[in-house]
C-alpha positions as CSV (number, residue, x, y, z in Angstrom):
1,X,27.2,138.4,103.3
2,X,30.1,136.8,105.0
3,X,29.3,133.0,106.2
4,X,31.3,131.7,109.0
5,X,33.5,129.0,108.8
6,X,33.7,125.4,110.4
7,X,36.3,123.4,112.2
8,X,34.0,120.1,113.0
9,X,35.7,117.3,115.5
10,X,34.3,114.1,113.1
11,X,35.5,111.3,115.6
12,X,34.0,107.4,114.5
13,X,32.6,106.8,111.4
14,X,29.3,105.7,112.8
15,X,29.0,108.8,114.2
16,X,27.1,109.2,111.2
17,X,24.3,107.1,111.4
18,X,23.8,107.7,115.3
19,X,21.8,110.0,116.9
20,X,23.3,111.5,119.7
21,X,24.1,114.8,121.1
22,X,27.0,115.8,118.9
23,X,25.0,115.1,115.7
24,X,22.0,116.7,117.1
25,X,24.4,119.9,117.6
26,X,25.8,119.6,113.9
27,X,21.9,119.4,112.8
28,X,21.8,123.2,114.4
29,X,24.1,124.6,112.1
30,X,22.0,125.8,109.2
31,X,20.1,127.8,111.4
32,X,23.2,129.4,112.4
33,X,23.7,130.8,108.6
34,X,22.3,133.8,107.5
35,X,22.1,132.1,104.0
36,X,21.9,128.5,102.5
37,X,25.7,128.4,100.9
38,X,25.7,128.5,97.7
39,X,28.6,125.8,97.5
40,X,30.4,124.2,100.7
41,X,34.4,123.9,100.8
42,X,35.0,120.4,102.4
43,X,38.7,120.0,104.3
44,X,38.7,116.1,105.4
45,X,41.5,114.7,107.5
46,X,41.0,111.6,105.1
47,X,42.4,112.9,102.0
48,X,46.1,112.8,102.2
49,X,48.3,114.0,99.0
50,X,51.4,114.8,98.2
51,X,50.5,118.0,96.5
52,X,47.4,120.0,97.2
53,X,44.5,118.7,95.0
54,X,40.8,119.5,94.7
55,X,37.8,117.3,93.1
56,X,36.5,118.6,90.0
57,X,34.1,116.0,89.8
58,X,30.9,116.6,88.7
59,X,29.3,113.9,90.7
60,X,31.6,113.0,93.4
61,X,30.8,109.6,94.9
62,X,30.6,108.3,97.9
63,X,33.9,106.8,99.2
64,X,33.5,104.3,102.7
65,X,36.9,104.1,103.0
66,X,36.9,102.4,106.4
67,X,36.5,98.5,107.2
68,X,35.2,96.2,110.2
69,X,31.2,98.8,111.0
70,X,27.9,98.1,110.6
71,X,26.8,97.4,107.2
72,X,24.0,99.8,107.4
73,X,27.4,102.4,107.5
74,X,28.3,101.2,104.2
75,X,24.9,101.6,103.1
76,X,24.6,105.4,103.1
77,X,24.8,107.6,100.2
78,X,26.0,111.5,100.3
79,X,24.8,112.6,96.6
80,X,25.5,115.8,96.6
81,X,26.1,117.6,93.4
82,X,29.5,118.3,92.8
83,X,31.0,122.4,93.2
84,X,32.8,122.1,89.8
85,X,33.0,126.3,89.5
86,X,34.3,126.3,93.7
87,X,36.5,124.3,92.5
88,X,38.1,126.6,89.8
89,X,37.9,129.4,92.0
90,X,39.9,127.9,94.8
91,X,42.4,126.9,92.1
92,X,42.2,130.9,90.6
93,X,42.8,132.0,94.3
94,X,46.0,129.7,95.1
95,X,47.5,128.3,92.0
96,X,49.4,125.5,93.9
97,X,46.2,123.8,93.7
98,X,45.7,121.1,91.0
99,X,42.1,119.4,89.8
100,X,41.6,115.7,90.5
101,X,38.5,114.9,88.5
102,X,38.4,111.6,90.2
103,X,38.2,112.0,93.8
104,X,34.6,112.0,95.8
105,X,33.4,112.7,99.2
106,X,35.1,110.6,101.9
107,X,33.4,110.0,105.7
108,X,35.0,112.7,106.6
109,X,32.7,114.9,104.8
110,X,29.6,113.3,104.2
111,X,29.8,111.5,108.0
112,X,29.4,115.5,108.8
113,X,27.4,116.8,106.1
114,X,24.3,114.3,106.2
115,X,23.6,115.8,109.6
116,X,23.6,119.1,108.6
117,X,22.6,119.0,105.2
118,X,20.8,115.7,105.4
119,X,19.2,116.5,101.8
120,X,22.6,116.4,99.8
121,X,21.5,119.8,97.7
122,X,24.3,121.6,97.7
123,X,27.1,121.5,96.0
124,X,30.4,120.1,97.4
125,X,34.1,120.1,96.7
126,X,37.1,118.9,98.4
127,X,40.3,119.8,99.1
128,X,43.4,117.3,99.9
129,X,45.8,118.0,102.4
130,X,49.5,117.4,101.4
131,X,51.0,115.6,104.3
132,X,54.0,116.6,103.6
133,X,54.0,120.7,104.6
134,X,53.9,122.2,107.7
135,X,51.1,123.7,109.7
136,X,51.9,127.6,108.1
137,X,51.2,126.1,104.9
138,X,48.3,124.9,105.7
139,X,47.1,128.0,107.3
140,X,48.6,130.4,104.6
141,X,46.6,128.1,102.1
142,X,43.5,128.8,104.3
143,X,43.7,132.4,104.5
144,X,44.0,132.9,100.4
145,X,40.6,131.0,100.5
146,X,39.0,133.5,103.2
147,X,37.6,135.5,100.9
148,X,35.4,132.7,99.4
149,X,33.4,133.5,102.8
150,X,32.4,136.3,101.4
151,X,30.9,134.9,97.9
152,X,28.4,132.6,99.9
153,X,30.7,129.5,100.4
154,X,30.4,127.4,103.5
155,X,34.3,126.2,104.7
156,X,34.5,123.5,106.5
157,X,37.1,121.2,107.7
158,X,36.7,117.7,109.4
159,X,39.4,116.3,111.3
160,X,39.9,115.9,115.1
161,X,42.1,118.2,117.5
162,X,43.2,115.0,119.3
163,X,43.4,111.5,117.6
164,X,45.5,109.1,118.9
165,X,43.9,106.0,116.8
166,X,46.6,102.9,117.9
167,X,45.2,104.2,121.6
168,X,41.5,104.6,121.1
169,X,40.1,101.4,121.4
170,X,41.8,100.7,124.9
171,X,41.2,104.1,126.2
172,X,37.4,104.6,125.3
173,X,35.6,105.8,128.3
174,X,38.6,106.8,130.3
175,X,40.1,110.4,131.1
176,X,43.6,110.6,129.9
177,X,45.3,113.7,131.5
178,X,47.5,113.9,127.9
179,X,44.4,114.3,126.1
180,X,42.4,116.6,128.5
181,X,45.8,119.0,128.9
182,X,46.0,119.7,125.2
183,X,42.5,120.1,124.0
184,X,42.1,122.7,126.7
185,X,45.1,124.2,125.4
186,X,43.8,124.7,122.1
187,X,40.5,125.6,123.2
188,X,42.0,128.2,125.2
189,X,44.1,129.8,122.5
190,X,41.0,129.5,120.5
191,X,39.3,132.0,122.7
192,X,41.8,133.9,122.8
193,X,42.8,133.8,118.7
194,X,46.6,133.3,119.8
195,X,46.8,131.4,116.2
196,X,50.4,131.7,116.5
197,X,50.5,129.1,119.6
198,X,48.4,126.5,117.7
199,X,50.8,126.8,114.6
200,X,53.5,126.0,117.1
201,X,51.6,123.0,118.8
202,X,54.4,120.7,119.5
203,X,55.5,122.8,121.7
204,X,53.4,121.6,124.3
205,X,55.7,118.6,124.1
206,X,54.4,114.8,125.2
207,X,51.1,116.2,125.4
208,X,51.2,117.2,122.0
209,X,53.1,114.1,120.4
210,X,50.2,111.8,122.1
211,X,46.9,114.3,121.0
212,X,49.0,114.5,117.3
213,X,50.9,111.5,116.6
214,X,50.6,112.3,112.6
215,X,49.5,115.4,111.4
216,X,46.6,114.2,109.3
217,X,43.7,114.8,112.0
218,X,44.8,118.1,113.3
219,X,46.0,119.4,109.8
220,X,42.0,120.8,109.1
221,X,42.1,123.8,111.7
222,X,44.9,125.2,110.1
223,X,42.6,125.9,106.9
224,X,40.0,127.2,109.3
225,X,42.3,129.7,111.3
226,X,43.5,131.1,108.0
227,X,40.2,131.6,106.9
228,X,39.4,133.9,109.8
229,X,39.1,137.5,109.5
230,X,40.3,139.6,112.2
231,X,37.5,140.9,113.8
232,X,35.8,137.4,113.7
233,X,34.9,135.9,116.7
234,X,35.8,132.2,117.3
235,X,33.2,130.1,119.6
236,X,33.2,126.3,120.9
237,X,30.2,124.8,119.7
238,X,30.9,121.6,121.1
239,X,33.5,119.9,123.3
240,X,33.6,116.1,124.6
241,X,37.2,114.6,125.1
242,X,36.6,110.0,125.1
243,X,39.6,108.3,125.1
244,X,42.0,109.4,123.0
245,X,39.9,111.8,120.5
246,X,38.2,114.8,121.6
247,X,35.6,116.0,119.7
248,X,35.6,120.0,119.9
249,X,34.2,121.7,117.0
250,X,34.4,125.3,117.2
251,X,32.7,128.3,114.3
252,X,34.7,131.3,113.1
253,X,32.6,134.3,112.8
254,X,28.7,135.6,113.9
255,X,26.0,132.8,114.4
256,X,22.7,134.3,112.9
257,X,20.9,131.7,115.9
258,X,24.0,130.9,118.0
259,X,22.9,127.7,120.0
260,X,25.7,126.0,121.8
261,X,26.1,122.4,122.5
């Protein structure tokens, strides 16, 4: 049975530990499978290559690579076993794909994952994006993976549709018409799965260079689009635009228990 696949807005790290209404949403999404994954496929905005690498590690650890939060952020743990066989098969499917035995979970997966799979039980790989290619290799990259949907694993990537983080601090709380403009433009073309006009993004001009001043945030959908099948659906499950970072998460494919935030 095919599982759907995950594009999840990850915003602040304490986002983590908080309870609020976006983490209560992600805390929905295992009744939204028809089956606990057997393995989950983790695309984090924080892992940044030149090359496309995956962790192999059979015990990934916990990586807090942030500084100046609470230390009860530092605190948490994510241990999840690690996919070790995912991991081969992603590498089978797209051969550009190296092993990094080294590299664990990062905030940008386990900030996510503790809220949906607060008991760390299954397995979990990642996979690096390489800076350095362009949107239609990320989303070429994604759609060789697609069929992983249908051997019970959970994709999901972790980034944020628009992350300006040198204006965040200042702009918390404020409506900036930049941001606003172009995450309804990519929730619109969402809806209406016009992939090709998010792989051309920057066309949306200032809009675009403020939401996506580097790729690394926005980079995750990509992965997500090209896992999509043609006759799945794609539905917001959340939406909240603060500042400078907007926080829409959105599913590819049927909810078993569709419950939107």
């Amino acid at each position: 049975m095919r599982l759907p696949a995950y594009f999840i807005g990850h915003g602040s790290p304490m986002n983590a530990i908080e309870d609020n209404p976006y983490t209560r949403r992600l805390a929905l999404i295992p009744m939204e499978l028809p089956e606990t994954p057997k393995a989950i496929l983790m695309i984090s905005a924080h892992w940044l290559t030149r090359g496309t690498f995956i962790s192999t590690a059979e015990h990934p650890e916990t990586i807090h690579d942030f500084g100046g939060f609470a230390d009860e952020l530092f605190a948490v743990q994510y241990p999840a076993p690690g996919a070790v066989e995912l991991a081969k098969k992603v590498m089978a499917l797209a051969p550009e794909v190296q092993a990094d035995p080294n590299y664990g979970l990062d905030h940008g997966t386990w900030a996510v994952l503790r809220h949906i799979f607060p008991k760390a039980d299954v397995p979990v790989t990642q996979l690096s994006i390489d800076y350095y290619q362009s949107p239609k290799y990320h989303f070429e990259l994604g759609r060789k993976l697609s069929s992983l949907r249908d051997e019970g694993v959970l994709i999901v990537a972790s980034g944020n549709v628009v992350h300006n983080l040198r204006m965040f601090f200042s702009s918390q709380g404020k409506q900036l018409p930049w941001a606003t403009e172009f995450d309804n433009f990519i929730k619109e073309k969402l809806l209406a799965k016009d992939i090709e006009a998010i792989l051309d993004f920057k066309s949306q001009g200032e809009a675009a260079a403020l939401s996506v001043p580097s790729i690394d945030h926005f980079a995750p959908i990509f992965y997500v689009l090209g896992a999509t099948r043609q006759d799945d659906k794609i539905e917001i499950i959340y939406e909240e635009v603060d500042g400078a970072v907007s926080m829409l998460s959105f599913r590819v494919g049927e909810a078993r228990n569709p419950s939107n935030g």
